[in-house]
N, C-alpha and C positions, 0 to 999 in steps of 0.2 A: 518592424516590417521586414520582409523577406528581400534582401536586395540581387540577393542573385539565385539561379539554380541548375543544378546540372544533373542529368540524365541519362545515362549508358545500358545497353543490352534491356530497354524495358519495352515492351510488346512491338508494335514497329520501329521504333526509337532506337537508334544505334549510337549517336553519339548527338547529344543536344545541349548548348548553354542558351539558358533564358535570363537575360538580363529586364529583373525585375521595377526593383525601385518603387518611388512613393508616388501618390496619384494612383490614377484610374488607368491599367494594365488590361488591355483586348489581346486574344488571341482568338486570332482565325486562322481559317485551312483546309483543303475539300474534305469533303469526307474517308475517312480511312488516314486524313495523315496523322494521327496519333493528337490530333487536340486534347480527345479527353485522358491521356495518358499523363498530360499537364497536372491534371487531377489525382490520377493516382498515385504519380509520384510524389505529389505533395503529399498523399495521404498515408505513403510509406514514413514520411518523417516525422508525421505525427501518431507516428505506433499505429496507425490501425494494422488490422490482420493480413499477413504476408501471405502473397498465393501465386507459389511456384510457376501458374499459367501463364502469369505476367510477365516470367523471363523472357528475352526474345529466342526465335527457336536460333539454335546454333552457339548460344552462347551458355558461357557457362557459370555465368548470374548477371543477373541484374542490379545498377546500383544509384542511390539519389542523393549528391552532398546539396547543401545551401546553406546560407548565410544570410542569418538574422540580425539586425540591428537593436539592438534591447538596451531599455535603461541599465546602467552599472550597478545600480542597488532596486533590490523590490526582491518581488515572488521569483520573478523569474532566474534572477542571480542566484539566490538562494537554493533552488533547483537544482540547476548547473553546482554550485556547491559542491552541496550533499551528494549528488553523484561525484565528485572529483575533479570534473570537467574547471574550464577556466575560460573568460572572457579574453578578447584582446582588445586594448584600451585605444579607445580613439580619442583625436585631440575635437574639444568644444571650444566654442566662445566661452568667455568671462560672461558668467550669470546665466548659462544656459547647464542642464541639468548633463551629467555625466552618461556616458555612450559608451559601449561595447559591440564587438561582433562577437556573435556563439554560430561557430561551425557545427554544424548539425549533419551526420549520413549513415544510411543505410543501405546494408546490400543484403541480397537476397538469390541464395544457391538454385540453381537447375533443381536438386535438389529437395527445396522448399528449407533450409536454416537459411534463418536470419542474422544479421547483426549491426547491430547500432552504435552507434558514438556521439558522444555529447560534451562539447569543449576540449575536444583531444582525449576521450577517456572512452573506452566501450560501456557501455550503459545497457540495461534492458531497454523492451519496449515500451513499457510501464513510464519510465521517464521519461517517452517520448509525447504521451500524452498526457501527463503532468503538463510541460508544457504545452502541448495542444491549447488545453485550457485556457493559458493564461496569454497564447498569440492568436489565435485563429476562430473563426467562423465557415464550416464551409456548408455551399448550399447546393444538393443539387435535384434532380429526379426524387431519388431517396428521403431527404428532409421535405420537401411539397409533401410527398406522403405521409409523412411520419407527421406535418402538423396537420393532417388529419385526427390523427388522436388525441385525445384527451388528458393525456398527459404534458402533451408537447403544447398544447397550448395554454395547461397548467404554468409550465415552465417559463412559458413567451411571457404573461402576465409578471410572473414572481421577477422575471428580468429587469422588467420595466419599472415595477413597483421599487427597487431598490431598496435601500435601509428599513424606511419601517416595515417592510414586508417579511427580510431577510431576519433584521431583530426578532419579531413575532412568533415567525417561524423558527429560529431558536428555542426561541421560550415554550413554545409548541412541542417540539421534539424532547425536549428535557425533562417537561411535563410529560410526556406520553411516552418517555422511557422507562421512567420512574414509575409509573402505574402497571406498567402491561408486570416491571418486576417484581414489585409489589402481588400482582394479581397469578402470576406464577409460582410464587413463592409460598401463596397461599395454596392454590390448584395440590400442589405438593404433599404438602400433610394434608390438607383433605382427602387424596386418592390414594395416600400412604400411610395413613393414619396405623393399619394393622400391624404394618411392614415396621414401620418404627414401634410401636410397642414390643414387638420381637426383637427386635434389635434392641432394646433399653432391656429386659428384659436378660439378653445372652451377655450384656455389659456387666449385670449388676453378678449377673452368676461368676462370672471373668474374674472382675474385681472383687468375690469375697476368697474365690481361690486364689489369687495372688496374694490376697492381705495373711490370709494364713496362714499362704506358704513364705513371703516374706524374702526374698530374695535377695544376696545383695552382691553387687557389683562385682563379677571375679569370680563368685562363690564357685562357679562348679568346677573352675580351673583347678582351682585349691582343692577344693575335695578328691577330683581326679588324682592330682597326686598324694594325695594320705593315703587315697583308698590304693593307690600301687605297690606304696612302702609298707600298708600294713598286712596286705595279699605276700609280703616278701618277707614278712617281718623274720623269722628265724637265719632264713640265709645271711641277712644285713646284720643279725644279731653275732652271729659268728664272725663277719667280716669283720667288724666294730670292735668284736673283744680281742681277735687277733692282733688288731692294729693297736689297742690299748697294752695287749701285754709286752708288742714288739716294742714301743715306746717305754712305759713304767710298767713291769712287771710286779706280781702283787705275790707270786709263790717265791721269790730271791732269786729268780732266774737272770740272767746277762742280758739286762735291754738297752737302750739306744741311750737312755736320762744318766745312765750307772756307768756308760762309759764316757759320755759328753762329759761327766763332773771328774771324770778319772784323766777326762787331757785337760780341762782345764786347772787341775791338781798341776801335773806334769809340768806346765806351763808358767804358772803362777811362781815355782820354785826357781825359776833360771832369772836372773838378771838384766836380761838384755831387752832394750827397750821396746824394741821394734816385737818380741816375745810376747809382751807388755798388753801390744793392741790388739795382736792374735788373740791373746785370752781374753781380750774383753768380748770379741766377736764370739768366741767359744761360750760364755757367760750368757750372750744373749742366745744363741739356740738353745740351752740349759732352759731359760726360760720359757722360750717358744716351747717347747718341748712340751714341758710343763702342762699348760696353755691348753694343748692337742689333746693331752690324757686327759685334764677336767672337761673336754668338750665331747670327746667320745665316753667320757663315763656317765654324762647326762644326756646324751642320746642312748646309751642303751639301760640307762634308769626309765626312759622313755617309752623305753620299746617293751621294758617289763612293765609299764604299768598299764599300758594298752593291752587285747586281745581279741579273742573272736567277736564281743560284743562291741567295740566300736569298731570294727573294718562295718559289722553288720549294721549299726547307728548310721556310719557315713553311706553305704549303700543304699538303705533308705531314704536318705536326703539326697544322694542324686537322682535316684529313681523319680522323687517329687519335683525338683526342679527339672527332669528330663520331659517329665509330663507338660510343663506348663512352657519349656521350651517349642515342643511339636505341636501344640495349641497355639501359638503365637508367634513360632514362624523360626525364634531364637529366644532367647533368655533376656535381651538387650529391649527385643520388641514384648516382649511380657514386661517390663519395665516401665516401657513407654506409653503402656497401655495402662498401669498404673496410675505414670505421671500424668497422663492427660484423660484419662477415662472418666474421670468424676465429671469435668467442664461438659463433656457430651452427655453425660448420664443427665445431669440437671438438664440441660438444652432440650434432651427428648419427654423428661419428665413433666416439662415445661409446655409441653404442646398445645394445650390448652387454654392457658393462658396468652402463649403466643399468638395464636391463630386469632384472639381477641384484639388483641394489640395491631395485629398485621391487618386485620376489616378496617379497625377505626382507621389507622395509618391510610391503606389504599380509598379512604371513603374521603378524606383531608385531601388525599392525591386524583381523585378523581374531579374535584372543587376545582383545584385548581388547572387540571386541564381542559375542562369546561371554560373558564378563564381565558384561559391559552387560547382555545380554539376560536372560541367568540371575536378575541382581539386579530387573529390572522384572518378570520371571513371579514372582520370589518377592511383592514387595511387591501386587501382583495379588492374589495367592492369600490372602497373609494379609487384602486390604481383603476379598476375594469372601467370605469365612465370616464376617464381620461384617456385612457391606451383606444375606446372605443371611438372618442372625438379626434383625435390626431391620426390614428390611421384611417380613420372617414377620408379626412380632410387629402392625405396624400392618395388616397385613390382615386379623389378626385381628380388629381394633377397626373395620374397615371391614365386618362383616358378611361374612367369610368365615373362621368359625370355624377349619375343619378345613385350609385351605389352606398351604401350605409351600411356600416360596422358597427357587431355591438359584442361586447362581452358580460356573459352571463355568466352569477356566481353563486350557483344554486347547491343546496346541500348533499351531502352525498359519502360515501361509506367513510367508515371514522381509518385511518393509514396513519404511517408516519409525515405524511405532507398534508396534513390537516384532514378535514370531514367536507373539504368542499369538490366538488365536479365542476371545471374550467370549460365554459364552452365558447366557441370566437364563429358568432353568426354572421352571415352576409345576406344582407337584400341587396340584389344586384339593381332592381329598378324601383322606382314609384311603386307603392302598391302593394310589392311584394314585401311577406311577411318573412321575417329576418330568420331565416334556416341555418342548419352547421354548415359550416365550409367544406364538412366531410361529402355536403350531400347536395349542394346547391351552388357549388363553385367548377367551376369546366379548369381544364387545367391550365388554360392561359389567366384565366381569373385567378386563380393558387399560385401560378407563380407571381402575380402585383399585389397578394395580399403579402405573400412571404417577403417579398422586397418590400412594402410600405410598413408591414412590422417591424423590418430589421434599420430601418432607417429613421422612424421614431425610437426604438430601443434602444437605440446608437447614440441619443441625446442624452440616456439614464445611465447605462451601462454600454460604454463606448470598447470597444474592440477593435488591437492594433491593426489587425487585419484581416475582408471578407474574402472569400475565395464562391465564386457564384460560376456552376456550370450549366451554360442552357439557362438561365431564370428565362431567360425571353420566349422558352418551350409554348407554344401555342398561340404567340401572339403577333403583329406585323403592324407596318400601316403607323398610325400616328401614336398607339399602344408602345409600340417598338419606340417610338420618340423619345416619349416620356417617361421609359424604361432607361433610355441613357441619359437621360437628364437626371434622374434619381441616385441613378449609380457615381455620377458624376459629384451631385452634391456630397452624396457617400463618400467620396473618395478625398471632401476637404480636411476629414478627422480623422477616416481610417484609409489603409491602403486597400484598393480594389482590386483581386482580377478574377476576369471575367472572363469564361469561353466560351464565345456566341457566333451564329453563321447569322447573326441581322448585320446591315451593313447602317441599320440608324441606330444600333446600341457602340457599332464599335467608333462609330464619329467623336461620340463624347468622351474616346480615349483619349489622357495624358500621352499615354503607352503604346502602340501599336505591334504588336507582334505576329509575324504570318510561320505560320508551321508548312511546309511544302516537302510532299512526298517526292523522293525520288526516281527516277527509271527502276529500280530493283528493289522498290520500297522501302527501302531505310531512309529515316532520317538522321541526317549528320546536325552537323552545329555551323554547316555553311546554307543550310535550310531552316535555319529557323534565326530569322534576321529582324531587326527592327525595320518599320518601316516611315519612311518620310516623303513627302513630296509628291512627285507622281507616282512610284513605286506604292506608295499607300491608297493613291486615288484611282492606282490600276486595280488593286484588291478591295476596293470600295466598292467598283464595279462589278468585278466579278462577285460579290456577294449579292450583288443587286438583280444582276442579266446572267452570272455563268459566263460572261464574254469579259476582258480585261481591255478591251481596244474598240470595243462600242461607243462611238462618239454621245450617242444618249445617255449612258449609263456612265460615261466619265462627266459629264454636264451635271448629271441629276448626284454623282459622288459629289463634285464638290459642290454643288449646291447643300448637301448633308453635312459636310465640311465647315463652309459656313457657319449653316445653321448653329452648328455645335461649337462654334468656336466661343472662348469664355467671356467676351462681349456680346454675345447672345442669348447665352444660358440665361 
């Protein structure tokens, strides 16, 4: 439940704390003092869309915190989580389930940027109505309309229906996921049938060029360089045999091997020890030496037994590989296309028989979403004669004796929320043959069917808390009664609040709250007060007469006082 909330820079609203709490929460206020701002600012915290007109003028944003009471573990913890956010732990009784508050707020720039926070962490808006979801109901103008439609009254049923509806309708969707890809999958090679035989086709031609040309990992690195050394070959030829003659000369000439053996001669003749390890060191570059000349004389054996004809071999061979590099993007991807070319090659060649495989498969999957479907019109049908009896019954208790609800669960275009059309008819009197509510209810009539739905609903699929603006829109008189008596029941499971100008909806508040403009129209947070006693039976009145000190209108308040007090109800 929402225990407290506050309010700053939003349309008339300057600075406002509403203390909320559990029970059934009225607010009143004349007109213009920002009641329904109550609404919007609740509806900033639950992400809906921010809209800069809402700032108040002069400032320079707008902004809404509050504090939620939530179980310590569930969905909504989990939420909080995964965004970063944290609960703060409140103490319970022994054997009562674990509590937290989740600080929730949003502000909103002159500007039109947003920003949110969710357990101390900035969050998008998106996370705000994640939780939406799993705290609130709101109802106002907007929703009356909206279950006008067909969908929305789709939805009221599936609410109420709960588990086997919810199950069904799984199995529904899973089924009819499964088919539509099935049925795409097929759509595909049928209308591309030519397109892939080209393509298998330019595959098969790919891969017999690859296979022949044979490629292998590196290759053209490598050849790069042979083809440079043998483009070079005579100069390298020269360099090579100068460096061998400097080393071991082969005409008796003074090289490097003739004098290294001539100190270590030198050296080997003297006796001293430490001479000793010099010459050994001399001994081994003798060898190295050595070493050098047989490794330059088998490169330029090398380079004599190459010539024009293999620079012109290895030329050829990059030239092939350079082909099937710019065909395939690289040499690596000419590879790849090797290694995996064949598995596509059979896949397309396959088409045929695929396409046979893929009917029977989607014909198996269309069984059983036949299946599916049947089984979610059943569970439908049987929630719709129940949801039709119970909200009968409370409209009854709403001040529409004679009225009769029925839901109707007729077939209808095949979707992902099944093949049936949700219709929620009302005969308002005797006689009359049971119409949509689109078309046959006044709007005081839509707002006590929307409340007598949400208050049977509330028994299947209960919701921590309803937020109802106006529901009492067209109604008065003993309708108005039995409207807060509804709300009131409502308000023993879920928290209620309510922004209504009846003065018989706001009696059956736990809550009383009065919004009061002032002189320069802002409201502060010394204007918006709870109210008790007289102070409550003063605005009792003026919701009644417009007058606050009308000795009738204070009589007939508390006589509404009374009425509604919970030894009454």
């Amino acid at each position: 439940m929402i225990e407290e909330m506050r309010m700053q820079g939003l349309g008339v609203i300057d600075d406002a704390m509403l203390p909320l709490g559990p029970g059934f929460t009225a607010i009143t206020g004349e007109t213009g003092a920002g009641k329904t701002m109550v609404v919007t600012g609740l509806g900033l915290l639950l992400g809906q869309r921010a809209d800069s007109g809402a700032v108040r003028a002069g400032a320079k944003q707008a902004s809404v915190a509050g504090v939620w009471i939530v179980p310590a573990e569930g969905s909504v913890a989990d939420i909080v989580a995964d965004a970063g956010g944290e609960l703060e732990a409140l103490d319970t009784a022994e054997g009562e389930k674990a509590q937290g508050e989740l600080y929730v707020s949003r502000s909103l720039s002159a500007e039109g940027r947003s920003r949110a926070s969710v357990g101390g962490r900035a969050a998008p808006a998106g996370v705000l109505s994640a939780l939406a979801d799993e705290l609130v109901v709101v109802h106002g103008q907007s929703e009356q309309l909206r279950l006008r439609s067909s969908a929305a009254q789709r939805d009221a049923l599936d609410r109420f229906g709960g588990a086997p509806i919810s199950t069904a309708h799984e199995s529904y969707a899973a089924s009819f996921a499964r088919w539509r890809e099935l049925d795409a999958e097929i759509a595909d090679l049928s209308e591309n049938r030519d397109r892939r035989a080209e393509e298998a086709a330019r595959l098969r031609e790919a891969l017999a060029l690859i296979e022949a040309t044979g490629p292998e990992e590196g290759e053209d690195v490598v050849l790069a360089a042979r083809a440079e050394r043998l483009a070079n070959a005579e100069e390298l030829r020269l360099a090579a045999s100068a460096a061998r003659n400097a080393i071991s000369s082969e005409e008796g000439e003074t090289d490097a091997s003739a004098l290294v053996a001539e100190a270590k001669r030198e050296l080997e003749r003297a006796t001293d020890s430490e001479l000793s390890s010099i010459a050994e060191g001399v001994a081994d570059v003798g060898y190295r030496l050595a070493d050098l000349a047989l490794q330059l004389s088998a490169y330029l054996a090398d380079l004599d037994e190459t010539g024009p004809h293999e620079l012109a071999a290895v030329e050829e061979r990059r030239a092939a590989l350079t082909a099937l590099a710019r065909a395939h993007g690289s040499l690596d991807e000419a590879r790849e296309v090797w290694r995996t070319g064949s598995t596509r090659l059979a896949e397309l060649d396959d088409d045929g028989d695929r396409l046979e495989r893929l009917q029977a498969e989607r014909d198996a999957a269309r069984a059983d979403l036949d299946m599916a479907a049947a089984a979610l019109t059943a569970a439908r049908t049987e929630a719709a004669v129940r949801l039709g009896a119970e909200v009968t019954e409370e409209l009854h208790a709403l001040a529409m004796p004679d009225a009769r609800l029925e839901v109707a669960v007729r077939e209808g275009a095949e979707s992902t929320h099944g093949r049936d059309d949700v219709a929620i008819l009302l005969a308002p009197h005797p006689g009359a043959e049971p119409r949509s509510v689109a078309k046959s209810a006044s709007g005081g009539e839509l707002s006590r069917v929307m409340l007598a739905i949400e208050v049977v609903i509330a028994g299947t699929d209960p919701v921590p808390t309803f937020v109802f603006d106006e529901v009492d829109a067209g109604i008065g008189g003993a309708a108005a009664i039995e409207v807060g008596r509804r709300l009131a029941r409502l308000a023993e499971s879920s928290q209620v609040i309510a922004v209504t100008h009846l003065a018989q909806v706001a009696a059956f508040a736990s809550n009383h709250l009065s919004v009061v403009k002032s002189n320069d129209g802002a409201v502060t947070a010394s204007n918006v007060r709870r109210l008790e006693g007289t102070e409550r039976e003063a605005e009792m009145a003026r919701l009644l007469s417009g007058l606050t000190d009308s000795d009738a209108a204070l009589t007939h308040a508390r006589e509404l006082l009374s009425l509604a007090a919970p030894a009454n109800c």
